[in-house]
N, C-alpha and C positions, 0 to 999 in steps of 0.2 A: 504493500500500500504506500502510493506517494501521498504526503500534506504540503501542499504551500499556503501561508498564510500571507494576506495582503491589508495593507493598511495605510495609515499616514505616519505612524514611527517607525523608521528604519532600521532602531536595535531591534524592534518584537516583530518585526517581521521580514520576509524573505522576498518580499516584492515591496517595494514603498514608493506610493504617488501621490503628489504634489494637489490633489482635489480638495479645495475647501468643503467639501462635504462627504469627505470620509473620516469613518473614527478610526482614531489611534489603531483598532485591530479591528478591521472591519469585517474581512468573509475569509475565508479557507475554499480550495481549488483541493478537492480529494481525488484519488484515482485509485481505485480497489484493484485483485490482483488478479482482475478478470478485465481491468481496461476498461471497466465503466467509472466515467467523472461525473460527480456532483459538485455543484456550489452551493455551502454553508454560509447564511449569512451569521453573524455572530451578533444578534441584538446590536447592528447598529442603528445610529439616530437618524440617516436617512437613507437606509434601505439600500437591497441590492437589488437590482433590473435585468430580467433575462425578455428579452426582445418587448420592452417595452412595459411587463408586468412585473411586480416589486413580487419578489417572493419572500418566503419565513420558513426559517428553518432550513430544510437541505431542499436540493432541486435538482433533477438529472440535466447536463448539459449535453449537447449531441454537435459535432461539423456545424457551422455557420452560423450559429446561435450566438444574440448580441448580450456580453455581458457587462454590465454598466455600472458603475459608483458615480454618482454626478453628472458631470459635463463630460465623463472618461472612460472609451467603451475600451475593455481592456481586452488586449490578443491573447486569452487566457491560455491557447493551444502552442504557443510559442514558448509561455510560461513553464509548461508543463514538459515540454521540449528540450528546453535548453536551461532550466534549470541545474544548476551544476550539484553533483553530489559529492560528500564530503570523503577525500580518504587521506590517510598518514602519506605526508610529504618525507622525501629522502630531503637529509641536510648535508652541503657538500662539504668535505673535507674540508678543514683548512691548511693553509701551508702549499707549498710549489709540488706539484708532481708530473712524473713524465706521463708520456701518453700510452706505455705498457704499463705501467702502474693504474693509469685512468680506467683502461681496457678491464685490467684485472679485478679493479675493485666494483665496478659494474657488473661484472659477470656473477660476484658475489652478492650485491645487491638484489639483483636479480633473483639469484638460487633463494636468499633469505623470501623472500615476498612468496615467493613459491611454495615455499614449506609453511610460510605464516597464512596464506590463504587454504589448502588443505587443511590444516589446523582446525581453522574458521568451519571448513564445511563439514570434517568428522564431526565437530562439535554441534550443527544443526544439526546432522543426522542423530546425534544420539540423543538429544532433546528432543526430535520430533519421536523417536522410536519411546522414549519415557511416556510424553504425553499421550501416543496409539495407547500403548496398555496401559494406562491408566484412567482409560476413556471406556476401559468395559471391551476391547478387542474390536472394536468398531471402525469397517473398512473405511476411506478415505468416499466411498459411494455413499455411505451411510449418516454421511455428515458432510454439512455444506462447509465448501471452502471461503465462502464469503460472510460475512455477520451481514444478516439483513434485519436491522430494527424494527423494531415491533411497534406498532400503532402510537400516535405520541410521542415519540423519541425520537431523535436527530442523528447522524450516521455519527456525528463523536461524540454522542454517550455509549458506549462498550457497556455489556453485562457487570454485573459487580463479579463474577467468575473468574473475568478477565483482569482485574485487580481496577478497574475507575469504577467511580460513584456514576450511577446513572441519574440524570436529572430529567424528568418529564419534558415536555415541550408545552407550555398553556396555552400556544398559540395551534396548534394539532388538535390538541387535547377539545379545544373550543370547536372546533370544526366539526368536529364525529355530532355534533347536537342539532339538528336541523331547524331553523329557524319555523315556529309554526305559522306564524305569518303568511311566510312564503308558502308554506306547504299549502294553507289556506286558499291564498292567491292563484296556484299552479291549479288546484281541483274545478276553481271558479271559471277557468280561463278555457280549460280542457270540457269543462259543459259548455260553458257560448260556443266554443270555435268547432265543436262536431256541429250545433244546431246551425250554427251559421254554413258550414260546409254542407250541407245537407237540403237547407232551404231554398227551397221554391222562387222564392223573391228574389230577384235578383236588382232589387235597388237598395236589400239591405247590407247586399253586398259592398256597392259601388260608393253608400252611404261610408259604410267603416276605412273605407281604401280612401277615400277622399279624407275624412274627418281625419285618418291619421296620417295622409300626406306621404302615402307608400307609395314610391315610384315606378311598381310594377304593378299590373291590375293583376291579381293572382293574390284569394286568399291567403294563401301556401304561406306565403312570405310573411304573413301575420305571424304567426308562429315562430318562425325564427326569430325575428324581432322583438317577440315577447319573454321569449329563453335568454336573450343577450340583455335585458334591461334592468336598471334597479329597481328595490322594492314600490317606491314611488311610481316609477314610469307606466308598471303593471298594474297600479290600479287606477293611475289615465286609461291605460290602455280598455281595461273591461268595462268603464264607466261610459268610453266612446262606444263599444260595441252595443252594451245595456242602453244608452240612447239613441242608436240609432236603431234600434231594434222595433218591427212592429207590433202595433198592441194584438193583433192576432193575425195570422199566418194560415187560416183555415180557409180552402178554396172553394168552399160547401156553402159557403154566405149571401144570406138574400141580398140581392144589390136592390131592393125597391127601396130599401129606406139610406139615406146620404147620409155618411158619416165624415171622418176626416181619415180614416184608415186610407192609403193608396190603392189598393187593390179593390175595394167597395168604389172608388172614383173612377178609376179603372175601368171598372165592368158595368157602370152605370152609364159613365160616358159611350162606351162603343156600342151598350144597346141601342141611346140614343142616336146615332151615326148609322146605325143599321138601318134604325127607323126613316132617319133623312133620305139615302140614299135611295130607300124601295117607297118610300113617299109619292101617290101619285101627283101629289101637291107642291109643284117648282118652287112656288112662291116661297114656301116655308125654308126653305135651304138659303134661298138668297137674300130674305128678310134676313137670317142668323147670321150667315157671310155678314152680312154688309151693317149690323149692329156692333158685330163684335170687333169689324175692321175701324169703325166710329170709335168704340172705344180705347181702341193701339193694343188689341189684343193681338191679332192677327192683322198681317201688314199686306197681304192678298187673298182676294174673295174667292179662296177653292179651299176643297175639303182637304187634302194634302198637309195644308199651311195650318191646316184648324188641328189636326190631329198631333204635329208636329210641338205646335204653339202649349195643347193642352200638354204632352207629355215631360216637355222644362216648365211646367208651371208651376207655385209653390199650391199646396192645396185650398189655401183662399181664392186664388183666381182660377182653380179649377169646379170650386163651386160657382164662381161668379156664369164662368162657359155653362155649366150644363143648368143653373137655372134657367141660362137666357134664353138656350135652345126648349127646355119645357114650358117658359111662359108664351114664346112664339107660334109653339105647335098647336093647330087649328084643332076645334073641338069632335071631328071626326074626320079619320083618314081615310073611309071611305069615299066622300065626292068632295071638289075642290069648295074651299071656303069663300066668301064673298071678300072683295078685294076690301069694302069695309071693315070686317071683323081683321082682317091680315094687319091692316095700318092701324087700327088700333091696339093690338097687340105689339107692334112696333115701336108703338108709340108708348106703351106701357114699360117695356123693356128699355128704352132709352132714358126716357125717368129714374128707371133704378138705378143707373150709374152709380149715382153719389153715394146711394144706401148700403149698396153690396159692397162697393169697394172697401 
């Protein structure tokens, strides 16, 4: 296992930069003996940044990942690289000597290091062989070669087995407890957004996509956008969809009586248009036209413009259109009306302007 440690004092640490907001010992650069690296931050005061998100505690680093103290994105893979490791330096001779002398004592230099590293490695083998049997005879399969921490704990807190004190992490430790707010939030979000996927209506679709300013027409995308947001955001977010939601969705509804529901305006209107069209009575179509163009409802006298005009309407001037079409409409559509009763009902519906608006 490699540790460098980085910070802003250069005695306690092994990398040291110059950032006004790093602390004295700020994070450790670990590399276990499997070649995976984490960065530990060490409770500092402002945080260490792996591609833009402040992490706590340790955090697996991977090739390209930007690791940050401040304004200082540091080359940690360079670090880790060419960090120099420490070993016993030879001291030269002192005094003149020739260069068969030089030769010679080099070649014994040599043999010494030789026999002083051997040394070293009999003696890991014979520690690691103490530690096998005293482990219960337990193959090297049977036991992980890596210490993987346990829930809570940071990669350098070690076992107390290991001979360090382990310290919890509060900052882990806090995390395992799921906010019920949120959980709250999440079940609330997950009933509107099936019912809205689901529904018939498709302007309480176009409602919720507008109100929250989605730039993609695609429920779908509601969703993501509600998983990435904070607590706050999500319950804009359901209060937009609860508002724009209609008071009933049922497509079984009498449209004789006018409400303010869209869909009852709807169905109310195009019976009315139905009736225009198969009307054997001209007058009554072009009386409506030409009332409703009077009043800058519609800006040309065809039914096209009427249907168009009614369906961006808000639903007051959709009640305004289809009363004016049922006060115009003659008292039986069996044989045409007297051109007197027509202009007086024209003339009734022009009156109510000021009222219905």
């Amino acid at each position: 296992m490699k540790v460098i440690t980085i910070g802003r004092d250069s005695a306690s640490n092994e990398i040291a930069i110059s950032d006004p907001k790093a602390s004295r010992t700020h994070l450790q650069l670990v590399m276990d003996d499997n070649g995976n690296i984490f960065a530990v931050d060490l409770d500092s005061t402002n945080g260490t940044f792996i591609n833009g998100q402040r992490i706590t505690g340790q955090a697996p680093l991977h090739p390209g990942d930007d690791l940050r103290i401040g304004d200082t994105s540091l080359p940690w893979l360079n670090y880790l690289q060419t960090s120099p490791v420490r070993t016993p330096s030879a001291t030269p001779a002192s005094g003149p000597q020739n260069s068969s002398n030089g030769q010679g004592g080099g070649k014994k230099k040599a043999l010494i290091w030789i026999i002083v590293a051997s040394a070293v490695v009999l003696i890991a083998l014979g520690i690691g062989l103490v530690m096998l049997f005293n482990n219960g005879g337990n193959t090297p399969e049977d036991s992980e070669s890596e210490y993987t921490p346990e829930p809570g704990r940071t990669i350098v807190d070690v076992d107390v087995e290991q001979g360090i004190e382990v310290k919890p992490d509060p900052k882990e430790t806090k995390k395992k407890t799921p906010d019920p707010k949120l959980l709250q939030l999440d079940q609330q979000f997950e009933k509107l957004f099936n019912e809205l996927k689901k529904a018939e209506n498709k302007q309480w679709k176009d409602s919720v996509i507008k109100a929250l300013n989605l730039n993609i027409n695609d429920v779908n995308i509601l969703k993501e956008k509600f998983n990435n947001s904070p607590e706050k955001e999500k319950q804009r977010i359901i209060e937009k969809i609860n508002g724009a939601k209609p008071k009933s969705n049922s497509s079984n509804v009498d449209v004789k009586p006018i409400g303010t529901e869209p869909d009852l305006l709807q169905q109310k209107f195009q019976a009315l248009c139905d009736d225009l069209e198969k009307s054997d009575n001209k007058d009554w179509k072009l009386n409506v036209l030409e009332v409703l163009k009077e009043k800058k409802i519609i800006n040309k006298k065809n039914m096209g413009t009427l249907k168009e005009s009614f369906s961006t309407s808000d639903p007051k001037t959709k009640l305004l259109i289809i009363s004016t079409i049922e006060d115009l409409k003659p008292n039986t559509t069996s044989s045409k009306s007297t051109q007197q009763e027509i202009d007086n009902k024209k003339e009734n519906a022009q009156n109510s302007k000021s009222t219905k608006k």
